[in-house]
N, C-alpha and C positions, 0 to 999 in steps of 0.2 A: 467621114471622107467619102469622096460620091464616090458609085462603083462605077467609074472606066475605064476601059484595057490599061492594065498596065500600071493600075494602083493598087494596092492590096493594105486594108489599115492591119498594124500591129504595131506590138510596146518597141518602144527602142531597145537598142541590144544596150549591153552595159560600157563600149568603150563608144557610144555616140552621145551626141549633145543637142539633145533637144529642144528649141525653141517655145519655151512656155511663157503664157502672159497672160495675166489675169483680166477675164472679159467685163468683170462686174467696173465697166469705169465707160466716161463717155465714148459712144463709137470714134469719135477723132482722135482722142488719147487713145484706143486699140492698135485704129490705124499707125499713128507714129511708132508705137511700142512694136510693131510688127516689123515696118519699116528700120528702124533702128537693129534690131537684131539681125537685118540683112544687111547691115551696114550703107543703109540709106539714108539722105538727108527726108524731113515729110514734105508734102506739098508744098512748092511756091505758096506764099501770100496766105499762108494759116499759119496762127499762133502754137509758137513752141507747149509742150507740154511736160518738158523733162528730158531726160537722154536716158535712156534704157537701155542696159547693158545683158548678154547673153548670159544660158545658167539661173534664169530668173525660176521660181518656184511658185507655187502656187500659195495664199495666205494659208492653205491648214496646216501650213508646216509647226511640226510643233516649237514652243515658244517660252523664253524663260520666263520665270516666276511673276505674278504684278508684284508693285513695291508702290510706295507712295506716288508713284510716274508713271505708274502702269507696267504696262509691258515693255521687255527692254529685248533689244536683238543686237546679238555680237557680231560683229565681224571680223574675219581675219586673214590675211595673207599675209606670207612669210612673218616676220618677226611683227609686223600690222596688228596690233589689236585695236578695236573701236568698241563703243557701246552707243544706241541711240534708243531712246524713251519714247513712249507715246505720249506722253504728254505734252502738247506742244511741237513735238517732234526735233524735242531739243537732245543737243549732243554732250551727251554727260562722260567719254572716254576718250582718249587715244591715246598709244602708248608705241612703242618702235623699240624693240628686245629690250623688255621690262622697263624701261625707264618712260618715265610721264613727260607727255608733248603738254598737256592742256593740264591746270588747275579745274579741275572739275567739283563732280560731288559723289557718293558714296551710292548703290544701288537702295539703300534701305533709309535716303534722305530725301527729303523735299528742296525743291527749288528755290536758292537765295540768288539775289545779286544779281538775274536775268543768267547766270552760268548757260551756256553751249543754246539758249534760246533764238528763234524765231521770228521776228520784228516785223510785222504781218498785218495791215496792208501803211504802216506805217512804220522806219526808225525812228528812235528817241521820242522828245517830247513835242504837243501842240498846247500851245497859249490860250488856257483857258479852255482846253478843249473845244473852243468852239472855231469855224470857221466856213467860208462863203465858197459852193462849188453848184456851177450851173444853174447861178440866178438862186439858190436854195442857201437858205443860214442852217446851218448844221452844228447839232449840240453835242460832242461824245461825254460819256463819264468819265471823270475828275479822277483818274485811277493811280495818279500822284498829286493826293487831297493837299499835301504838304505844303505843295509849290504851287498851286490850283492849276495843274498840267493833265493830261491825255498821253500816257508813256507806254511809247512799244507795241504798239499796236492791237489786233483785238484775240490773237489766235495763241500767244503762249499759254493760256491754263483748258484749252481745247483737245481732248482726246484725238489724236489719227488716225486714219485705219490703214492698213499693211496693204499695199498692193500687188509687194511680190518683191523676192528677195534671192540672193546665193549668198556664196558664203563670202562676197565679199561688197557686195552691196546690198542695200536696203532703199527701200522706195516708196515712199508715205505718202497718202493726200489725203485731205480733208474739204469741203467746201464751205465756203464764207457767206452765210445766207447776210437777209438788210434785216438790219437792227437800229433802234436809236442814235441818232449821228453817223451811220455807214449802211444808206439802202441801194447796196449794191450786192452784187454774188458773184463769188468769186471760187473757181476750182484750183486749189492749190497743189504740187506736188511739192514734196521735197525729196530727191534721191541724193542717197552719198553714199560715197566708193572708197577703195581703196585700190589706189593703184602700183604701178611698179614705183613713183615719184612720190607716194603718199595719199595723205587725204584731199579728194576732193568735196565739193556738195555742189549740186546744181538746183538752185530754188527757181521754179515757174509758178506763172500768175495768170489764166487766163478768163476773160472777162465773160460771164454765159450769161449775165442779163440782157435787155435791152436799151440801157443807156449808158452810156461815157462813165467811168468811174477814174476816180481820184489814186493812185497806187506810188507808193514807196517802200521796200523792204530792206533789212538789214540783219546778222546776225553776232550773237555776243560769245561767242567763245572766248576765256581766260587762257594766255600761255603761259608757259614755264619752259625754265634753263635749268631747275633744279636748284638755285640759290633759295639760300631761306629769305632773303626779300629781294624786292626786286631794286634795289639802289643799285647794286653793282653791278648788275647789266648791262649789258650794250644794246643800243637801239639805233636803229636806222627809221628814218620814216624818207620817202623820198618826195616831199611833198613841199612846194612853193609858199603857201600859205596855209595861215592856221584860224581860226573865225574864235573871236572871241565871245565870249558868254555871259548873261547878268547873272545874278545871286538864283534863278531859275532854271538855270542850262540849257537859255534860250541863244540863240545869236545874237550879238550886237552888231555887226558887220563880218568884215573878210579882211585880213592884214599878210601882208610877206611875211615869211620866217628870218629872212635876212637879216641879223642880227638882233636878233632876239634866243630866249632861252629856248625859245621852243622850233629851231630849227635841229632836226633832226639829219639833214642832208647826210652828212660823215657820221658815221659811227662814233657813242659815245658814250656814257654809264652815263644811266637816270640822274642817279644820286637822289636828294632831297626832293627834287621836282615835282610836285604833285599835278598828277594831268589827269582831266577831264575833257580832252579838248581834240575838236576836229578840226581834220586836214582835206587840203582839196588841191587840184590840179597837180595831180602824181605823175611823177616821172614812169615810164614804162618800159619792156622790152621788145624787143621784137614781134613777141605774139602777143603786145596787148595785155600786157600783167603787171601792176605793179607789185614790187615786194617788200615789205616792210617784215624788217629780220630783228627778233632777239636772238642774241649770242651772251652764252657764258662769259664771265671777266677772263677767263686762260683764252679764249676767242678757238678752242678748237671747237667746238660743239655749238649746236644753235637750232631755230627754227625759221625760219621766213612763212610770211603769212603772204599767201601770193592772192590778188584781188585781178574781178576780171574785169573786163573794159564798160560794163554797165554800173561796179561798182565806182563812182566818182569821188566819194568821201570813205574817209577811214578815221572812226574815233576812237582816243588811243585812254584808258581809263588803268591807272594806278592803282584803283581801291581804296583809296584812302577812307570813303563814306559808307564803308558797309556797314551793315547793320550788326555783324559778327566781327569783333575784332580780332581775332586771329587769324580771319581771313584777308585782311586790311595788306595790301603790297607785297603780298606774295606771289601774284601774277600780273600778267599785263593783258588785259582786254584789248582785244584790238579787233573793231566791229567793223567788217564791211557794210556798206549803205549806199542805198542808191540814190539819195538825195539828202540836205540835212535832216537838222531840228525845223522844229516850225514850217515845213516847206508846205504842208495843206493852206496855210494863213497863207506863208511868201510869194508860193509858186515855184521856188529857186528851186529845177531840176527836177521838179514834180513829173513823174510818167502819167498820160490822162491814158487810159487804157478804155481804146473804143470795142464798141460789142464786139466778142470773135476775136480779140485781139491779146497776144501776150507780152509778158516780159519774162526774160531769166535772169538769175542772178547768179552767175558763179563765182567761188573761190575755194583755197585750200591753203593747204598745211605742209609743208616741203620741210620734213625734220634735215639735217646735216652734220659730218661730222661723227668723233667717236666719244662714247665715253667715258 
C-alpha cells in the first residue's frame, strides 16, 4: 500500500470483509474482478470475464481430497449444499436440506453420461467432426467414433485451476490453447454460486488470440424430483418448436410443437416418451429467463431450470442410452446451449467471437416447494 497521509497497511479486523482476488489471471480479468466487488459494471466495449462475487479467498485455501475428478470444493448457504470438480469444472452436487436437486455422481466415481459437464467451445455434436471456418477446412477428433461425431466440445476431461472461492462460490478457469480442428485460444471462466434463489453458474469465453474464432457452449446437468424414474414427472418446456434428429443426433430441420408429443407448453408427466431432443424459441419472463420446470406427480415440490437470454436452445435428455442401465430415466438432463447441434457446419446461432471479444452464458437451478 503506498505510504500517504492517512493510509496505514494492516490485516483486517475480524467483523470486516475484505476484498481479495486472485492476481495470477489476465490484467482485465483483475480489473473486472476488482470492479465487480465494488459493485461495478467493467469497461464499456471489453468482453465480460465472469461475475465475481465478494468473500473471494485466495487458491491456497485448503481443499478437499482428489478423487478420480480431481479436486472437489463444496459450497454452502443455508440448507445449499453443492459440490464442483476440477475436472472439467463439472458440477457433480446440489442438494436444498438434504434432498437431491441434480442426479449426479458419487465423489470416488468417474464421469458417465457428460453428468453436471461443460460443453466448451462447442454443445452436442459436429458431422464428421469436420467443418469450414474463415476460408480454413477444419478436422476435430471423432470423439463419438460410433456416430462418426465431434461431441461436447474439447474441455470436459481438462483439469481447472481455482481462481478463488468463499464459501459460497467457486470460480474456475482454464485456457483453450489451438489444437487439431480448434487453433484458437481461448480464456475460459466458470464461476457458480449459490444464492438466496439457488444455484446459479455464469460461463464466460473470451477470445486472447488474434483471429475470429468459432464459439458455442452448453452445460449437462441431470435433475431429479426424487421419483425413481422419470415417467411420472411433470415437465414444462416453454418452447415453440422442437428440431428433429437422424439416427446421429444431428438436425434434420426445425418443426412447431403444436400438436405433436413433444409440446411441452402445459405441464405434463413424460410417461413412456423417450427424449433426446432440442427446443428453441422459449417463451421468457420479464428478466429474460426462460424456465423449464420438473415437478413431482403430488405437484407440491419441483425444480425449474431457469436459462439466460444467450442461452437460445434447451436439450431435454431422458437417458434412455446410457451406457449404465440403472442410470437410464431416472433424471432429466436438461442442457442449456447457446446454439444447437452441428451449428460449426450450419452456422445456425453460431457466436464468431472477435479478438478481445466475449460471451457468457448463464443459467441455474430455482428448487421450490416442500418435501
Amino acid at each position: 500500500m503506498p505510504s500517504e497521509p492517512g493510509w496505514t497497511a494492516r490485516q483486517p479486523e475480524p467483523d470486516e470483509r475484505p476484498l481479495v482476488v486472485e492476481i495470477d489471471q489476465r490484467p482485465e480479468a483483475v480489473a473486472d474482478a476488482v470492479l465487480s466487488l465494488m459493485h461495478q459494471a467493467p469497461a464499456p466495449g471489453r468482453a465480460p470475464t465472469g461475475a465475481v462475487t465478494d468473500r473471494l479467498i485466495p487458491s491456497e485455501e485448503p481443499r478437499m481430497s482428489p478423487s478420480p475428478t480431481g479436486e472437489q470444493w463444496e459450497l454452502r448457504r443455508g440448507g445449499q449444499r453443492a459440490v464442483v470438480v476440477q475436472l472439467g469444472a463439472a458440477l457433480r452436487h446440489y442438494e436444498v436440506d438434504g434432498r437431491p436437486v441434480l442426479d449426479g455422481f458419487a465423489a470416488d466415481s468417474r464421469i458417465a453420461g457428460g453428468r453436471g459437464q461443460l460443453l466448451v467451445p462447442w454443445p452436442n455434436r459436429v458431422r464428421d467432426g469436420r467443418y469450414e471456418f474463415d476460408g480454413a477446412d477444419l478436422q476435430l477428433a471423432l470423439t463419438e467414433p460410433e456416430k462418426h461425431n465431434a461431441i461436447h466440445g474439447l474441455l470436459r476431461w481438462t483439469p481447472w485451476r481455482l481462481l478463488a472461492r468463499s464459501d459460497d462460490t467457486v470460480r474456475l478457469g482454464t485456457l483453450l490453447l489451438p489444437q487439431p480442428g480448434y487453433p484458437f485460444t481461448l480464456d475460459v471462466v466458470a464461476e457458480y454460486r449459490l444464492g438466496p434463489d439457488g444455484f446459479e453458474a455464469n460461463i464466460s469465453a473470451t477470445n486472447v488470440g488474434d483471429t475470429p474464432a468459432p464459439y458455442g457452449v452448453g452445460q449437462h446437468p441431470y435433475v431429479t424430483v426424487g421419483t425413481d424414474s422419470v415417467d411420472s414427472a411433470l415437465l414444462t418446456v416453454p418452447a415453440q418448436y422442437w428440431l428433429p434428429a437422424d439416427d446421429r443426433g444431428l438436425p434434420t430441420g426445425r418443426e412447431p410443437v403444436d400438436g405433436t408429443v413433444y409440446d411441452f407448453r402445459t405441464e405434463r408427466p413424460i410417461g413412456d416418451l423417450r427424449l433426446d431432443t432440442a427446443f428453441t424459441e422459449l417463451g421468457r419472463d420479464a428478466e429474460g429467463r426462460a424456465r423449464v420446470r420438473l415437478a413431482h406427480p403430488s405437484g407440491s415440490r419441483g425444480v425449474d431450470v431457469w436459462l439466460g437470454d444467450s442461452a437460445r436452445y434447451v436439450q431435454v435428455y431422458t437417458g434412455d442410452t446410457l451406457a449404465e442401465p440403472d442410470r437410464r430415466r431416472r433424471g432429466v438432463a436438461v442442457e442449456a446451449m447457446s446454439c444447437p447441434a452441428d451449428a460449426f457446419r450450419s452456422g445456425t446461432d453460431l457466436t464468431v467471437l472477435e479478438p478481445g471479444r466475449g460471451h457468457v452464458l448463464r443459467w441455474g437451478l430455482s428448487p421450490w416447494g416442500a418435501a
